[in-house]
Legacy VTK file of the C-alpha trace (Angstrom):
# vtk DataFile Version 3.0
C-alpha trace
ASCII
DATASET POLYDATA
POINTS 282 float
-20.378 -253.747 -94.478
-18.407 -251.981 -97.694
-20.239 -249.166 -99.119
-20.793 -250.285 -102.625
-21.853 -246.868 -104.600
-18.461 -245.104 -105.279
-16.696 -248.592 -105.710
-15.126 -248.841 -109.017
-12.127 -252.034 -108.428
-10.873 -254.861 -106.254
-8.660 -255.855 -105.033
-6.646 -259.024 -106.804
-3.943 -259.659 -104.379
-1.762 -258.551 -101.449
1.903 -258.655 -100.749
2.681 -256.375 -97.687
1.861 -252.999 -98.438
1.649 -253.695 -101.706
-1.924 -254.224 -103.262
-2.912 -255.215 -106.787
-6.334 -253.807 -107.888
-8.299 -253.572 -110.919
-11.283 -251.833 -112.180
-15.068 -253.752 -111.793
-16.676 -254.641 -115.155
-18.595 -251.756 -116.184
-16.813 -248.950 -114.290
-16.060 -245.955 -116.430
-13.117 -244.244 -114.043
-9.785 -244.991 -115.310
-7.124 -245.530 -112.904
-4.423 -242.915 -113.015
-0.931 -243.233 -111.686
-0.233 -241.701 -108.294
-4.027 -241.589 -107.946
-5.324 -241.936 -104.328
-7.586 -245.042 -103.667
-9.227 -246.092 -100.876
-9.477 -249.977 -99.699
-12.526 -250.826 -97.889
-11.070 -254.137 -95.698
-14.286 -256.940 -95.091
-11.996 -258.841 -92.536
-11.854 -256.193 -89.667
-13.052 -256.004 -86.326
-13.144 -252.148 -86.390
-16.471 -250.895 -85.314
-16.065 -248.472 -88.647
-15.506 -248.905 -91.751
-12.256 -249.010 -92.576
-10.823 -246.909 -95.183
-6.945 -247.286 -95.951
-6.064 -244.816 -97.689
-3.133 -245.809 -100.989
-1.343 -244.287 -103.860
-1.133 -245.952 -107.075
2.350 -246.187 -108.320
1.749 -247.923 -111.755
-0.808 -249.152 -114.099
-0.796 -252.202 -116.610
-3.962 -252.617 -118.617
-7.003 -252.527 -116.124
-4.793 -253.684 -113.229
-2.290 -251.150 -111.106
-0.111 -251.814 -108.267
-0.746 -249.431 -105.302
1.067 -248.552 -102.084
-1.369 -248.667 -99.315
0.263 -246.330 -96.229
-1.114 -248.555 -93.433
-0.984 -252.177 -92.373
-3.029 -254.414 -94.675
-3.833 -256.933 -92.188
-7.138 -258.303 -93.379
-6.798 -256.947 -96.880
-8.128 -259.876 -99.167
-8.595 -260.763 -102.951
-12.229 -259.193 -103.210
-12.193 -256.494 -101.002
-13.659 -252.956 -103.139
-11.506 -249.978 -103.739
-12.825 -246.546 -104.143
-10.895 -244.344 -106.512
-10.894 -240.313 -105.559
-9.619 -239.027 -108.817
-7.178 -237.054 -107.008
-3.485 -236.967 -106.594
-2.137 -237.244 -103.122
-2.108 -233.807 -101.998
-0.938 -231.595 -99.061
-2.725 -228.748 -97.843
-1.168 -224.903 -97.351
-2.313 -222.589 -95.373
-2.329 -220.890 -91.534
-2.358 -223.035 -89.255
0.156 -225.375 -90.242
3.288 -223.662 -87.747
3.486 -225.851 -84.476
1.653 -228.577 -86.006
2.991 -231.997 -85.582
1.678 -234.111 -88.815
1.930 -238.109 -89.896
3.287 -238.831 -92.729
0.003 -238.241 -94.309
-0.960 -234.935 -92.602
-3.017 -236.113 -90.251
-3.025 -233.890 -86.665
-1.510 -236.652 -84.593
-2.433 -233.883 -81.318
-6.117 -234.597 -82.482
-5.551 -238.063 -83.456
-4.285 -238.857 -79.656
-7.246 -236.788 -78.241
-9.953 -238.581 -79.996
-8.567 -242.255 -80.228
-5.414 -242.541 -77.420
-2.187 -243.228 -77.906
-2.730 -246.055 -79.738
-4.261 -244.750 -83.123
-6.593 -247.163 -85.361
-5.714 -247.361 -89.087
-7.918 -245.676 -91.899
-8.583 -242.707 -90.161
-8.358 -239.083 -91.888
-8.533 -235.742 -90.148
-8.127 -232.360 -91.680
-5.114 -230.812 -91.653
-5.709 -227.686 -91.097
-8.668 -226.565 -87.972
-11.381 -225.819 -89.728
-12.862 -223.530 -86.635
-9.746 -221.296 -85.915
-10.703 -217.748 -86.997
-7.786 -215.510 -88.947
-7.072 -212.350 -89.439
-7.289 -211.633 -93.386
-6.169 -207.988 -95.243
-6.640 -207.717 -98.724
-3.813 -206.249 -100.811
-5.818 -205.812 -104.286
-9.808 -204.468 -104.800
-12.154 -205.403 -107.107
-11.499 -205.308 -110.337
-7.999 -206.252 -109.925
-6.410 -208.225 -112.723
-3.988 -210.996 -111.535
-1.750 -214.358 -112.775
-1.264 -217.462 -110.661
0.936 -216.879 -108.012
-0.311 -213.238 -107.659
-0.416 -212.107 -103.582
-4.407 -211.022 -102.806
-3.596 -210.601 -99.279
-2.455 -211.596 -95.797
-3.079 -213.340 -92.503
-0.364 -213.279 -89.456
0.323 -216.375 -87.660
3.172 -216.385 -84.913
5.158 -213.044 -86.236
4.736 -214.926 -89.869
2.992 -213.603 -92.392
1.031 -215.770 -94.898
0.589 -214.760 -98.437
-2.833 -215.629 -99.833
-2.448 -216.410 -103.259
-4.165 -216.800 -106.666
-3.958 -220.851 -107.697
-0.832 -222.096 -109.267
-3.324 -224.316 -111.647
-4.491 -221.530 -113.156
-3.206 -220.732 -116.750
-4.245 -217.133 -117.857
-5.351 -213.901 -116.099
-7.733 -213.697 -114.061
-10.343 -210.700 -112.699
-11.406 -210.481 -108.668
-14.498 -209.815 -108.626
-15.145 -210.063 -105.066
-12.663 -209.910 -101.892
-13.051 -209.079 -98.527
-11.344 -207.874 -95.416
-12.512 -209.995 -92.411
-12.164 -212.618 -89.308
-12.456 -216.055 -91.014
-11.571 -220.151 -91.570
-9.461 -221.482 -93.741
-12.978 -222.813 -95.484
-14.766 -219.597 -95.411
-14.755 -217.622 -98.955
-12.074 -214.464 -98.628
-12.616 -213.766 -102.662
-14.156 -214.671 -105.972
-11.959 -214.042 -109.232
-13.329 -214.414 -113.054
-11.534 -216.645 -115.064
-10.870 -216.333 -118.864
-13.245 -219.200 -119.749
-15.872 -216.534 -117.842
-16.628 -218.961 -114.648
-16.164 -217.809 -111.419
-13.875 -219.279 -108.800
-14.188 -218.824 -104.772
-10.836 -218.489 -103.241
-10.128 -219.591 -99.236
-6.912 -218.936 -97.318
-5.865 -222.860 -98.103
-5.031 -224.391 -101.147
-4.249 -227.933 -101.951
-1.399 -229.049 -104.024
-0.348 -232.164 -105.405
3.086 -233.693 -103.859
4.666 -234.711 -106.594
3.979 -231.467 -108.813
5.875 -229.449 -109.613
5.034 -225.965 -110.026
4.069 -225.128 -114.306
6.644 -224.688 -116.339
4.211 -221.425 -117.759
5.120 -219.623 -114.595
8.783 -220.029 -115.154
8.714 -219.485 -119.327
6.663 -216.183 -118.313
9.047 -215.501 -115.208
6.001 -215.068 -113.040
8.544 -217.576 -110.747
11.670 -218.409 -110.832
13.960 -221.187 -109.150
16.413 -219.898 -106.818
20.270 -221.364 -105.899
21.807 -221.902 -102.967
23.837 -218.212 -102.256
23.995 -217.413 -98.630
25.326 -219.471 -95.672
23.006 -221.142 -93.226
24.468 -219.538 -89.943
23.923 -222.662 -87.289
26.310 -221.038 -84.765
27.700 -224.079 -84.253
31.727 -223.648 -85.031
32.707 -227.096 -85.878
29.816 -227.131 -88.535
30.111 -223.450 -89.686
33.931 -223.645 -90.017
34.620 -227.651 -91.565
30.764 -228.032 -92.880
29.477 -225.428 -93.979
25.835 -225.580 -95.125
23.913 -223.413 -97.358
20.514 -221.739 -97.326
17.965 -223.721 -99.810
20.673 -226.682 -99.825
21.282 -229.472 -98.113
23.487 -231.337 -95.311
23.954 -234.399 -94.565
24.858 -236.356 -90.989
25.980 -240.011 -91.861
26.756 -242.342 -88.736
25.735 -245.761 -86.798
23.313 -245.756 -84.150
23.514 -243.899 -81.166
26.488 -241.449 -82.929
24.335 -238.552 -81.714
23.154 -237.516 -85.346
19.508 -236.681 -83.840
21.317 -234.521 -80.949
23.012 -232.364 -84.076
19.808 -232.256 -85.695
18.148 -231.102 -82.744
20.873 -228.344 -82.008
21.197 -226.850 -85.794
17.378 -226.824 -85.589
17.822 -224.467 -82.571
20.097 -222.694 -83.549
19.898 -221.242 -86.932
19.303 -218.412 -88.172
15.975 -219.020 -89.752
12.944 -218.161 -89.287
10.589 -221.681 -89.489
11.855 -225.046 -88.666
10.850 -228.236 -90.038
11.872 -231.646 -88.315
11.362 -235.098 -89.954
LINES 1 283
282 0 1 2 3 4 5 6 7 8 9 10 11 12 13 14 15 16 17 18 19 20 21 22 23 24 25 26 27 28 29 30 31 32 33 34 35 36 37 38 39 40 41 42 43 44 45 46 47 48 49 50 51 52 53 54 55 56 57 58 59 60 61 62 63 64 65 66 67 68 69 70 71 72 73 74 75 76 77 78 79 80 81 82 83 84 85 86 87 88 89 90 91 92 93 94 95 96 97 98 99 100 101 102 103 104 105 106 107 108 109 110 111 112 113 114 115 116 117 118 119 120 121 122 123 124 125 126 127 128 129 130 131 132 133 134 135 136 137 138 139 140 141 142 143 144 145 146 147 148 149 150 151 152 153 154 155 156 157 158 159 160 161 162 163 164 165 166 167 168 169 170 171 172 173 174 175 176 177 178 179 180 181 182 183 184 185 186 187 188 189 190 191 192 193 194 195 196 197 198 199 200 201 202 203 204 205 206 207 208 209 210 211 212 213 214 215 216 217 218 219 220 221 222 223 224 225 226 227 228 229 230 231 232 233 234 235 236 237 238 239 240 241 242 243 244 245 246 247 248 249 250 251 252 253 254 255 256 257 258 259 260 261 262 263 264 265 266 267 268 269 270 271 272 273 274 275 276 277 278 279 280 281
């Protein structure tokens, strides 16, 4: 049965992974473009209640098109949506190095333990282990006045270290109040800074950020951050690559070809053996 309390639209049709939806009558949430919705399926056999998670990609009126990221078998015209009033957001922190995420940043490691190998749809895990314990120093005391992107402290993970910062979202300067050196989550509380509006704001060692955000353009104007270019070569120790295709650090390459032309095995062997310090595959 669909939980009806935080349901605020419906859906109005289906074609693939594309789902219409528009608000109930009454409902006071506006839908917001790239939004993240929930559709609660009443055609399922899941023992669960399914919740398939989507992203709203535009918005006409009280109807918007959204792209749900899992099969929409048994999706009908009816079925409730719940919005979340957030963006679709990643989350940063330690414990993401040897991770191996979905598209969506789900754990599939935990996903496999829990369910199999063959994983049911509308399930969300955390992305980061909420129980793992790490090491945090502080780099500024109390009383310590800061700007977005300012460094409070550290935590190691692998022979990296992870720079614990102040919130990107956050336009003017800020006082810590609070901050502690200590064994803790990625949940627990590691400092409290005063805002200019005089609240108070915990800070963790994770942070969520929207994907398709860019950082403010107030950090850049104030050259708090900068963008940087492409400068230095990306040493792959591979010689045909280094010599005829040479690629850059912070740019890109690119390995056209049919299947089975061995672009994965070329993948595989710049990943190994660059000279960086974190790889990504995707």
């Amino acid at each position: 049965m669909n939980n009806t309390t935080n349901a605020s639209a419906r859906v109005v049709s289906v074609q693939d992974s594309l789902v219409s939806i528009e608000t109930l009558p009454g409902s006071k949430q506006p839908l917001t473009k790239n939004e993240v919705v929930y559709i609660l399926p009443t055609r399922s056999d899941a023992k669960h209640q399914e919740r398939l998670k989507a992203e709203i990609l535009r918005i006409n009126g009280s109807v918007a098109d959204a792209q749900v990221y899992e099969s929409t078998a048994g999706v009908a015209v009816g079925d409730l949506v719940e919005q979340s009033a957030e963006m679709l957001s990643v989350e940063l922190g330690p414990g993401l190095l040897g991770q191996v995420y979905d598209g969506l940043q789900n754990p599939l490691d935990k996903l496999a333990g829990e369910f199999g190998y063959f994983l049911p749809r509308g399930v969300d895990f955390p992305a980061l282990d909420n129980n793992t314990k790490w090491a945090f120093t502080p780099i500024v005391q109390t009383g310590s006045v800061l700007r977005a992107s300012s460094v409070i402290g550290t935590v190691p993970e692998r022979g990296y270290t992870h720079k614990i910062m102040v919130p990107f979202d956050i336009q003017d300067e800020v006082v810590v109040t609070w901050i502690q050196e200590g064994s803790v989550t990625v949940d627990e509380p590691v400092a409290k800074i005063k805002l200019a509006s005089g609240k108070e704001r915990t800070l963790t060692l994770k942070q969520r950020w929207p994907v398709r955000k860019a950082l403010p353009i107030n950090l850049l104007k104030q050259n708090i951050a900068e963008r940087k270019y492409p400068h230095e070569p990306l040493v792959t120790h591979l010689r045909l690559i280094d010599s005829f295709f040479p690629i850059a650090k912070g740019g890109m390459g690119c390995i056209p070809g049919p299947f089975g032309a061995g672009k994965t095995v070329l993948q595989n062997l710049i990943s190994r053996n660059s000279d960086v310090d974190i790889v990504i595959v995707v």
